[in-house]
N, CA, C and O atoms as a DFTB+ gen file, in Angstrom:
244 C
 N C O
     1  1       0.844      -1.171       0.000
     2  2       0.000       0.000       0.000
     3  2       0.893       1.240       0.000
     4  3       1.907       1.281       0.698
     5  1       0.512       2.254      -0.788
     6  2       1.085       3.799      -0.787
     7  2       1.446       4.237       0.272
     8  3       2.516       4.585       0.771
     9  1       0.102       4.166       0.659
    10  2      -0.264       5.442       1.648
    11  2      -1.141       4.760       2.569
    12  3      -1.568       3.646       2.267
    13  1      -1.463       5.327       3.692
    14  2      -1.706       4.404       4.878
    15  2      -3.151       5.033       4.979
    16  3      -3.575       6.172       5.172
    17  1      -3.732       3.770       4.762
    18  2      -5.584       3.574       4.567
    19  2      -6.091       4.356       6.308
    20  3      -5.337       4.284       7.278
    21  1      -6.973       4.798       6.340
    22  2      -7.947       4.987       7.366
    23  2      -8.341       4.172       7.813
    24  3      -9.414       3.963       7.247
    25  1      -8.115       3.179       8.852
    26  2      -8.932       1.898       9.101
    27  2     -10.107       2.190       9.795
    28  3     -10.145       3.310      10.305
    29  1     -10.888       1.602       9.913
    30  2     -12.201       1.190      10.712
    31  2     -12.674       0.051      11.471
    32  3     -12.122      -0.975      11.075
    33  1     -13.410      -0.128      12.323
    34  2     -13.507      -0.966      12.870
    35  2     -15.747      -1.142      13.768
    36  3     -16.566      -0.274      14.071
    37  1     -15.783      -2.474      13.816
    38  2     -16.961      -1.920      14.478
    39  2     -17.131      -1.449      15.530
    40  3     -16.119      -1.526      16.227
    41  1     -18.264      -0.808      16.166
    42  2     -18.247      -0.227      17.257
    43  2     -18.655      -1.765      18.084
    44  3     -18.350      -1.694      19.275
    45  1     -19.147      -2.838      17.770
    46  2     -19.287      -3.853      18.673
    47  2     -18.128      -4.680      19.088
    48  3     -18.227      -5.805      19.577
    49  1     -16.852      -3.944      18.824
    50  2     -15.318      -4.844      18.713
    51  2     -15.202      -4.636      20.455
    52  3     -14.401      -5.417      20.969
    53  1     -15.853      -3.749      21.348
    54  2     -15.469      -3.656      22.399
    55  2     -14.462      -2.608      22.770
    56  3     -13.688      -1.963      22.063
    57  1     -14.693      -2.608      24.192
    58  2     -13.412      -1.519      24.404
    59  2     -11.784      -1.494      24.100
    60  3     -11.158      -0.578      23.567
    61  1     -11.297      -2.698      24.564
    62  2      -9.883      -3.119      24.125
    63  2      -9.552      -2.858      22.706
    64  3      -8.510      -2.355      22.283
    65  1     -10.865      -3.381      21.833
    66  2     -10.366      -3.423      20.333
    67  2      -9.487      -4.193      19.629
    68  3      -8.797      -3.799      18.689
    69  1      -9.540      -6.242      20.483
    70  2      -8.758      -6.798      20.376
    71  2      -9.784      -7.607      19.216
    72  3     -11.004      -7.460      19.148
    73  1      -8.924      -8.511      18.320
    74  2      -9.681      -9.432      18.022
    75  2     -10.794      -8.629      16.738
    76  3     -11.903      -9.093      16.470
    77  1     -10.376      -7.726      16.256
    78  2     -11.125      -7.330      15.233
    79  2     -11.067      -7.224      13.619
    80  3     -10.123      -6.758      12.981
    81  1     -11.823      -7.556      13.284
    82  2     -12.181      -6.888      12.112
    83  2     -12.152      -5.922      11.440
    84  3     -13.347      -5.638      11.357
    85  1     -11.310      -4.780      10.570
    86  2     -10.869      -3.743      10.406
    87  2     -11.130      -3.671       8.752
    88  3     -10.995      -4.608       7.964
    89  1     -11.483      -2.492       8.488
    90  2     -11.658      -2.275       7.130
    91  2     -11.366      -0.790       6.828
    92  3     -11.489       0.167       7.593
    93  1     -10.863      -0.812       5.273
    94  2     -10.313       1.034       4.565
    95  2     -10.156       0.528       3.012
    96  3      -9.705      -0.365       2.294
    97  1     -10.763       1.590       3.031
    98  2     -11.142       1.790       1.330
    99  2     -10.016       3.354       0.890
   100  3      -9.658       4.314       1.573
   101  1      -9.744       2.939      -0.635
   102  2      -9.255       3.995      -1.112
   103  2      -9.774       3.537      -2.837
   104  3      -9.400       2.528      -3.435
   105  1     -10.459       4.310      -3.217
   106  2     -10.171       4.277      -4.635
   107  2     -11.405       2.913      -5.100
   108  3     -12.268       2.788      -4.231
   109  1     -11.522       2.204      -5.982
   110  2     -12.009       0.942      -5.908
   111  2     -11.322      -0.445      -5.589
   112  3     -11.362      -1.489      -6.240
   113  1     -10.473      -0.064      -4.020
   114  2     -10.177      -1.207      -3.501
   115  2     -10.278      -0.973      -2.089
   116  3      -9.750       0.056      -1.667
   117  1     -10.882      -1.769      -1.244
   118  2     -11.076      -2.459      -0.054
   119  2      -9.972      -3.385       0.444
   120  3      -9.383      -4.235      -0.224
   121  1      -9.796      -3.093       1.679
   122  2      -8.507      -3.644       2.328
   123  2      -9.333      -4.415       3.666
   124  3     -10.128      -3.865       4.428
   125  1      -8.939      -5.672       3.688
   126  2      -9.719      -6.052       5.376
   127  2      -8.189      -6.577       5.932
   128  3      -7.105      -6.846       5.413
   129  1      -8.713      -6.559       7.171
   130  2      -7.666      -7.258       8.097
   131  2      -8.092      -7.323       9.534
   132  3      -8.987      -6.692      10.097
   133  1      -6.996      -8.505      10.162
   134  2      -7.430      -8.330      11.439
   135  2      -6.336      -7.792      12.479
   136  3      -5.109      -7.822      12.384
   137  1      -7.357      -7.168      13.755
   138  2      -6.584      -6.478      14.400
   139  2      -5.495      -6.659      15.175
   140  3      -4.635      -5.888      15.601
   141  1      -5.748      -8.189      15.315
   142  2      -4.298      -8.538      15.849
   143  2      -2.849      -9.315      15.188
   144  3      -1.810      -9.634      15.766
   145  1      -3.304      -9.484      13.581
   146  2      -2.353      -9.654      12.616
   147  2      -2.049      -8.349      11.875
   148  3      -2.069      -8.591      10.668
   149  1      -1.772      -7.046      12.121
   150  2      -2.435      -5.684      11.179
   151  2      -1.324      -6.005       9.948
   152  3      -1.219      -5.202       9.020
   153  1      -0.726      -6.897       9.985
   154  2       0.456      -6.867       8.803
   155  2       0.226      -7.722       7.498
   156  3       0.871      -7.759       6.450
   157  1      -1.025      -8.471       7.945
   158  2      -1.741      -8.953       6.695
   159  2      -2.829      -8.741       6.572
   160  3      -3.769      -8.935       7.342
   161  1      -2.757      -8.047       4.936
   162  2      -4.161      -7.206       4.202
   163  2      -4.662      -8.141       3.493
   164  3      -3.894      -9.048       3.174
   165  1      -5.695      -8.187       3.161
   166  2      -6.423      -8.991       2.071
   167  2      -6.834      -7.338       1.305
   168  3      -7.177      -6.357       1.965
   169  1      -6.716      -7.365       0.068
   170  2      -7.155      -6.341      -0.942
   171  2      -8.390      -7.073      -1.834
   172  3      -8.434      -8.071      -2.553
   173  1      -9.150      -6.281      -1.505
   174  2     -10.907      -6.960      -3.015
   175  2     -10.881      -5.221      -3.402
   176  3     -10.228      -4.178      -3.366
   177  1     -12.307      -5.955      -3.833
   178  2     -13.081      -4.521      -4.212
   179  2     -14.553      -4.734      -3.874
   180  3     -15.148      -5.759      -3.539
   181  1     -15.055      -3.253      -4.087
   182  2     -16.175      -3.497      -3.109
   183  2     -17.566      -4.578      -3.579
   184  3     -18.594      -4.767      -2.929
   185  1     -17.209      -5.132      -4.818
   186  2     -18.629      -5.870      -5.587
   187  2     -18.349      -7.220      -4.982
   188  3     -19.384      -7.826      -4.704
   189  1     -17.002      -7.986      -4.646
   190  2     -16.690      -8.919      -3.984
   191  2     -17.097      -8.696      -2.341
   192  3     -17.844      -9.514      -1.804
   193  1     -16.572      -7.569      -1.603
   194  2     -17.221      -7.703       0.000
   195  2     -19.102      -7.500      -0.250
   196  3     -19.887      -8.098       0.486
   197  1     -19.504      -6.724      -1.208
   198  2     -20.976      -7.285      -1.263
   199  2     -21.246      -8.648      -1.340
   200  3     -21.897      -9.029      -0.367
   201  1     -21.054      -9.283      -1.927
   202  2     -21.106     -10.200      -2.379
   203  2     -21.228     -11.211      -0.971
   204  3     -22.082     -11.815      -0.322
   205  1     -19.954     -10.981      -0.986
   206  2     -19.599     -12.050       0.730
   207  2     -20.363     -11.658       1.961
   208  3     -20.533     -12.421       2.913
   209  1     -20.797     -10.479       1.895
   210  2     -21.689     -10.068       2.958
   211  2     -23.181     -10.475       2.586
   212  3     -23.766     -11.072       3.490
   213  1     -23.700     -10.318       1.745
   214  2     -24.818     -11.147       0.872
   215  2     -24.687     -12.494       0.855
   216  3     -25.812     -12.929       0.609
   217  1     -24.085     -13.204       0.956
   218  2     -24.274     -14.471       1.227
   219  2     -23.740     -14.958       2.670
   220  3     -24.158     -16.058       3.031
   221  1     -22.847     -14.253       3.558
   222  2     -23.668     -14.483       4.877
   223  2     -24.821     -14.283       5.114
   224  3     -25.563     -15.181       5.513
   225  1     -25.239     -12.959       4.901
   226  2     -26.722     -12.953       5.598
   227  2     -27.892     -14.044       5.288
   228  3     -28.808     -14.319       6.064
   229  1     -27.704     -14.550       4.137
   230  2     -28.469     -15.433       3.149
   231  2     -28.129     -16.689       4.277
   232  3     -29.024     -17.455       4.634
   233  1     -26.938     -16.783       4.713
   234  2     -27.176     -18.179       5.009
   235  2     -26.795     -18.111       6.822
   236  3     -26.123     -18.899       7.487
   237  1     -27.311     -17.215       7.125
   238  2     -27.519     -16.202       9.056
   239  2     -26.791     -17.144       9.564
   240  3     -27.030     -18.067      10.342
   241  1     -25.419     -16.607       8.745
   242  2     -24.052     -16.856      10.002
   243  2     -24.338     -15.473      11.010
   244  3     -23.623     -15.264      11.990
C-alpha cells in the first residue's frame, strides 16, 4: 500500500479493540484485516465484499 488507509472498525469490537475486524477503502479497492495480525491485508473490491456479505446474511451466520 502507498499510503496508509484509514482503518475502521466496528463499534461492537469492544473496548480493548482486540480481536477485530478492520476495514479502509481507497479508490475501488477495499482492504480487510485483522486487528491482531495488522500486517496482513487482504485487498478486493467493493462488488466482492458485497457479495460475501450477501451471502452471509443469506445463510444467518
Amino acid at each position: 500500500m502507498s499510503q496508509e488507509p484509514q482503518w475502521q472498525k466496528s463499534s461492537f469490537s469492544g473496548a480493548n479493540g482486540e480481536n477485530c475486524v478492520e476495514v479502509a477503502q481507497h479508490g475501488r479497492t477495499v482492504w480487510i484485516r485483522e486487528s491482531d495480525t495488522p500486517e496482513t491485508v487482504l485487498a478486493t473490491n467493493p462488488t466482492n465484499v458485497r457479495a460475501f456479505l450477501r451471502s452471509l446474511k443469506e445463510q444467518h451466520v
